[in-house]
KOLDO-557945 format. One line per 2 residues: their letters; for each residue x, y, z negated of N, C-alpha, C. Coordinates in nm, 4 decimals, padded with zeros to 6 digits. Atoms other than C-alpha are relative to their C-alpha. Example, Ala and Ser with C-alpha at 12.3 -4.5 7.8 and 13.67 -1.06 7.14 Angstrom:
BEGIN
as) 00.0890:-00.1190:00.0000:01.2300:-00.4500:-00.7800:00.0900:00.1200:00.0000 | -00.0820:-00.1190:00.0060:01.3670:-00.1060:-00.7140:-00.0770:00.1090:-00.0730
***
This chain:
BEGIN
xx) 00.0816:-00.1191:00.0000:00.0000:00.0000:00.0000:00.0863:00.1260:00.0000 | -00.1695:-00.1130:00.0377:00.3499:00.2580:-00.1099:00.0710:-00.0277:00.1312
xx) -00.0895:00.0339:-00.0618:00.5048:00.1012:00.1602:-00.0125:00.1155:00.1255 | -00.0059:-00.0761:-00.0756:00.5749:00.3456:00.4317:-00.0329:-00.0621:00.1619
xx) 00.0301:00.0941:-00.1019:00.4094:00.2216:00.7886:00.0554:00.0970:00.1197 | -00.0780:-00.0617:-00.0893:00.6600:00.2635:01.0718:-00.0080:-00.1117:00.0846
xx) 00.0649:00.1279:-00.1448:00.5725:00.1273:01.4270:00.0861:-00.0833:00.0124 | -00.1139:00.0600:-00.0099:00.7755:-00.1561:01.5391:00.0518:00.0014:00.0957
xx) -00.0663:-00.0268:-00.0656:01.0695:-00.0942:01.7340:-00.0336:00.0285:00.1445 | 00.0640:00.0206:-00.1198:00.9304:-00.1706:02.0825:-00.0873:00.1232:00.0280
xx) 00.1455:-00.1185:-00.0475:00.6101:00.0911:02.0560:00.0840:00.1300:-00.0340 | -00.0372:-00.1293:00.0483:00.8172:00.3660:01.8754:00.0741:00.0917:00.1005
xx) -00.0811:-00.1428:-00.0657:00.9447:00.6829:02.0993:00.1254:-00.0208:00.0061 | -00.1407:-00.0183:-00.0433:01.2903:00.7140:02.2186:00.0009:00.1604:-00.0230
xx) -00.0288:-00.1465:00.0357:01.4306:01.0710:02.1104:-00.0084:00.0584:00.1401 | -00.0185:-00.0538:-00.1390:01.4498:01.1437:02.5032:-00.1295:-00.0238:00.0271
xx) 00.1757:-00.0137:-00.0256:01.0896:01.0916:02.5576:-00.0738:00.0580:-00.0744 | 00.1312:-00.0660:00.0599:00.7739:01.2151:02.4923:-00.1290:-00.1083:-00.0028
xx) 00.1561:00.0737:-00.0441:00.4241:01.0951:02.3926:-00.1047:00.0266:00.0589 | 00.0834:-00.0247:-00.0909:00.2623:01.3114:02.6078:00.0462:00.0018:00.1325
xx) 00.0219:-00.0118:-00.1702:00.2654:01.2616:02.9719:-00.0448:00.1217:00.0704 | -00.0193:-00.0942:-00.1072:00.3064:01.5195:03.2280:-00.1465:00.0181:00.1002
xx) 00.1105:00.0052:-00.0724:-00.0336:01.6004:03.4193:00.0369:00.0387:00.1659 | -00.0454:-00.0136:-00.1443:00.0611:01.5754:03.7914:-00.1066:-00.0528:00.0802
xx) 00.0996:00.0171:-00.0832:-00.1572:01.5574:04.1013:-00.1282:00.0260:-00.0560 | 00.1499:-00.0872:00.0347:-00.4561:01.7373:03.9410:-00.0124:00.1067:00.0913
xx) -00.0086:-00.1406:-00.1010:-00.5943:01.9886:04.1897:-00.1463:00.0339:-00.0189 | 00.0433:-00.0743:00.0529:-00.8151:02.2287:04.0310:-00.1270:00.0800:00.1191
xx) 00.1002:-00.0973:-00.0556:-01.1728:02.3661:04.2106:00.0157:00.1629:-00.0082 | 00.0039:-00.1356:00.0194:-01.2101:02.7221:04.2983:-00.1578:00.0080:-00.1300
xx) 00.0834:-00.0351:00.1263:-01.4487:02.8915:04.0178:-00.1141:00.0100:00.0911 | 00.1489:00.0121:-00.0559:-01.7294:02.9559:04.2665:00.0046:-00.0794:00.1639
xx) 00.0543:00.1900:-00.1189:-01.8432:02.7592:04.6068:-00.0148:00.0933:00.1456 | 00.0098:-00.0657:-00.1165:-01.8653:03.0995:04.8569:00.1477:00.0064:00.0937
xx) -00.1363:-00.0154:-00.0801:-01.5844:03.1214:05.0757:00.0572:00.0876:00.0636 | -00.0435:-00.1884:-00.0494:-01.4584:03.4820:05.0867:00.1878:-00.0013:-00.0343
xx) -00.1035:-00.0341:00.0533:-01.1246:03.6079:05.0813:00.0208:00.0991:-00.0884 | -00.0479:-00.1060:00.0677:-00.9808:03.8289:04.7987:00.0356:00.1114:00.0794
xx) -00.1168:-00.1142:-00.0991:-00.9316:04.1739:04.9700:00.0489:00.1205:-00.1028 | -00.1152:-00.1208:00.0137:-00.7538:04.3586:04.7016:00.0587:-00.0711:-00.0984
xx) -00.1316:00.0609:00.1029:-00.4709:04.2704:04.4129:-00.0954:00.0091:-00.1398 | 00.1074:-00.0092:00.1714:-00.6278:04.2248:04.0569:00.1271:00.1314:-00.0728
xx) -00.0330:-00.0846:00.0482:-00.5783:04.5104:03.8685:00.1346:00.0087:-00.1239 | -00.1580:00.0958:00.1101:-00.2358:04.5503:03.6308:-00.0893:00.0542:-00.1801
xx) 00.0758:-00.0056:00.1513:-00.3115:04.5087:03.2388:00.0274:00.1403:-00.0575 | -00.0264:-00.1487:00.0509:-00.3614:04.8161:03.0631:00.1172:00.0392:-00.1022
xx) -00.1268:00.0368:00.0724:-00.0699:04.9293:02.8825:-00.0681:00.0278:-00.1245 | 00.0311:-00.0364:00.1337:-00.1158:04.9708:02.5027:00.0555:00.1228:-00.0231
xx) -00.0243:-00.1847:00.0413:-00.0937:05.3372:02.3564:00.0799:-00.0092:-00.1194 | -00.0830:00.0326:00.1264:00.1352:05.4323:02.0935:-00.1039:00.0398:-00.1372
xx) 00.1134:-00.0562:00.1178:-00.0213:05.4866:01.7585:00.0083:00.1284:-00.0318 | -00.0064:-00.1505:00.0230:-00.1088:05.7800:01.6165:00.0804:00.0318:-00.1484
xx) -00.0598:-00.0444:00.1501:00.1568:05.9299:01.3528:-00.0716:00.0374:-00.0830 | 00.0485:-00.0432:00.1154:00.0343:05.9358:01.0180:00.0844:00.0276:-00.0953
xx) -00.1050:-00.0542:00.1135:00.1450:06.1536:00.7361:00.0101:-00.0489:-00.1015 | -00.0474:00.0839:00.1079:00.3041:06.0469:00.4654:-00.0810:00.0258:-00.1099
xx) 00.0608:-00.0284:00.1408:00.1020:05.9691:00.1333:00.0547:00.1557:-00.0969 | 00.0334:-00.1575:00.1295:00.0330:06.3071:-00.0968:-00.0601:-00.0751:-00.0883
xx) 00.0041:-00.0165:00.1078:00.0162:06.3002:-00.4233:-00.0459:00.1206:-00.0467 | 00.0219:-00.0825:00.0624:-00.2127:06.5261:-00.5887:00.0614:-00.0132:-00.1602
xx) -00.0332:-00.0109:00.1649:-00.1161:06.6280:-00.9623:-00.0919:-00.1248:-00.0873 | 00.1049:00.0885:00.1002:-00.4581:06.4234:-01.1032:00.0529:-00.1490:00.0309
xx) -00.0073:00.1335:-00.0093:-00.3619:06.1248:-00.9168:00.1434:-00.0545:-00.0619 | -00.1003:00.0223:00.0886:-00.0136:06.1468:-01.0512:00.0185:-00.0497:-00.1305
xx) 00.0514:00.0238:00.1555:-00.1215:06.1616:-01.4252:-00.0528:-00.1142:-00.0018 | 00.0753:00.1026:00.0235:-00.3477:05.8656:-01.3126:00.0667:-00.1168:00.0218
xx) -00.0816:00.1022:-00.0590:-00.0433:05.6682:-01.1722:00.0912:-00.0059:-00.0652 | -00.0726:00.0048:00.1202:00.1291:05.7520:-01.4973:-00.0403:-00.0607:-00.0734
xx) 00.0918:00.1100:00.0992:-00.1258:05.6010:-01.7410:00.0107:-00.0938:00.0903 | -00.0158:00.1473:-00.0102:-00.1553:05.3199:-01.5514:00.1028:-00.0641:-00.0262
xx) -00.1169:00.1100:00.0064:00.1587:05.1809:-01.5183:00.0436:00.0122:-00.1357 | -00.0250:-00.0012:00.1435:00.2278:05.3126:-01.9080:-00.1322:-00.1012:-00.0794
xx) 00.1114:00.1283:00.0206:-00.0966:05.0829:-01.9753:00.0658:-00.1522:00.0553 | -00.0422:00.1333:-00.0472:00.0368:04.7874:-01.7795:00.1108:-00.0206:-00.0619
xx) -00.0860:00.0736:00.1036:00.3615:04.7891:-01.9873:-00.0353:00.0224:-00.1506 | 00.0500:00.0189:00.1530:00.2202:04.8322:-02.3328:-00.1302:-00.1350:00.0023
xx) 00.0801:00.0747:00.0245:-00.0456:04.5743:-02.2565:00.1219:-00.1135:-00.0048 | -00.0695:00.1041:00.0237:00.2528:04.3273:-02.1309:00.1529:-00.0373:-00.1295
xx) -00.0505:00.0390:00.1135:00.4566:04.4200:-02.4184:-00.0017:-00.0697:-00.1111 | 00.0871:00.0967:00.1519:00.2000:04.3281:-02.6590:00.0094:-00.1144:00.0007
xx) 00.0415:00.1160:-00.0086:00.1531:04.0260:-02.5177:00.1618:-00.1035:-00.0100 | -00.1392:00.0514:00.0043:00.5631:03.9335:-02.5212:00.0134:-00.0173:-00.1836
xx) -00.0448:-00.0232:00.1517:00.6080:04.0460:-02.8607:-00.0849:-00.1102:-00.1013 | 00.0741:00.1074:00.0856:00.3362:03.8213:-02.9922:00.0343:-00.0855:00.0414
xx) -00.0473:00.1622:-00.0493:00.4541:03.5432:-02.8088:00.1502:-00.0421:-00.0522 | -00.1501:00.0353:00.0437:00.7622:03.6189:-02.9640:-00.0071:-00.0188:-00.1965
xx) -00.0005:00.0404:00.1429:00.6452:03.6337:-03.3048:-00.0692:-00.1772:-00.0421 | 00.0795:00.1722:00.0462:00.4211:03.2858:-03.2830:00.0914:-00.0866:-00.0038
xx) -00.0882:00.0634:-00.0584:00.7263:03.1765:-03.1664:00.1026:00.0087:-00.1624 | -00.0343:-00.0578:00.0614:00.9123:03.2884:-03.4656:-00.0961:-00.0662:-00.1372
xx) 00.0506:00.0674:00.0818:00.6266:03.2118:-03.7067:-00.0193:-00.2039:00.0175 | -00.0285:00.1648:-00.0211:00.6224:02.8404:-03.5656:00.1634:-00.0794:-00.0645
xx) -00.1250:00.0384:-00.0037:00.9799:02.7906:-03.6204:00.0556:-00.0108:-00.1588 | 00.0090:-00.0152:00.1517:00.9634:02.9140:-03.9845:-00.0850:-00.1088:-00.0649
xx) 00.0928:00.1152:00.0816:00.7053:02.6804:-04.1014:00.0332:-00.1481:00.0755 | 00.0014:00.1502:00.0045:00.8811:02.3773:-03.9355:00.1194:-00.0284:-00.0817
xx) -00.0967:-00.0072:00.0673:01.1823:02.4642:-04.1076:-00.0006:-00.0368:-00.1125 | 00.0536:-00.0065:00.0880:00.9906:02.4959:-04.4079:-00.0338:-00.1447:-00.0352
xx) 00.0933:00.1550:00.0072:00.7984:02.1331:-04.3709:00.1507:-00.0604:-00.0112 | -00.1383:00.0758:-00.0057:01.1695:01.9824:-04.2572:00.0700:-00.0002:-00.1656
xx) -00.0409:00.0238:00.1331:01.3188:02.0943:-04.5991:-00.1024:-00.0422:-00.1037 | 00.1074:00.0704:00.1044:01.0102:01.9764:-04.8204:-00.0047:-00.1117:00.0491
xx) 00.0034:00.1738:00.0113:01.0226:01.6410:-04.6718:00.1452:-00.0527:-00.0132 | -00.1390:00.0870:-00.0007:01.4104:01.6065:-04.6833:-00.0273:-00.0164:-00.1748
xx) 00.0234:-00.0005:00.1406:01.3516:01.6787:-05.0498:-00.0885:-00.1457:-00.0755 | 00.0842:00.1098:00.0457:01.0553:01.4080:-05.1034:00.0894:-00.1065:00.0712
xx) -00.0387:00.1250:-00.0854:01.2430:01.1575:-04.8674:00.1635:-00.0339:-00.1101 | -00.1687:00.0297:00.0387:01.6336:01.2146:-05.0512:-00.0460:-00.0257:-00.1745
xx) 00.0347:00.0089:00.1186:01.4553:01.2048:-05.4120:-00.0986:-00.0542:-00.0791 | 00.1327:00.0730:00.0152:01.2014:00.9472:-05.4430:-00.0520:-00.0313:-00.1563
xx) 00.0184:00.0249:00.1602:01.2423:00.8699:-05.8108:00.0507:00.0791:-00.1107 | -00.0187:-00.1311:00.0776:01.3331:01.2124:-05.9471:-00.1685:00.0839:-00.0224
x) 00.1078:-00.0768:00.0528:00.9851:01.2896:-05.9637:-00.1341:-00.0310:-00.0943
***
């Protein structure tokens, strides 16, 4: 079922071949059935236009102030959230410390108590 299923030798591709075949001797209908000649050149593709220069972002004063609080909001929120992760981190570490020496104590002094 894991086992990886790889054709056997014989069916599998040669690096110099292909598994698709070449479409040769197909010969393609005209699109309609009247029998006129083209009498002028098809038209050339339109070129694309350049864009239109746009000016560079302004900064009013309000939006400034508003692009100050924010980003002073986005690092006091992710501070908070470091600093507590640093204290749980911190309070975890203390209370295993804590447990570790109260059981070396019960474990090294079984009949001192």
């Amino acid at each position: 079922m894991f086992t990886p299923k790889i054709p056997p030798p014989d069916t599998a591709p040669t690096p110099g071949t292909s598994l698709v075949h070449p479409l040769t001797g197909i010969v393609h209908t005209s699109a309609c059935t009247c029998h006129h000649t083209p009498n002028a050149a098809p038209a050339p593709a339109p070129t694309p236009t350049a864009p239109v220069n746009r000016t560079a972002v302004q900064f009013t004063p309000g939006s400034l102030i508003i692009a100050a609080a924010g980003g002073t909001a986005v690092v006091l929120v992710v501070g908070t959230v470091l600093v507590s992760m640093l204290l749980a981190t911190a309070i975890t570490a203390a209370s295993v410390a804590v447990c570790a020496v109260v059981l070396r104590s019960l474990l090294n002094r079984p009949n001192n108590r």
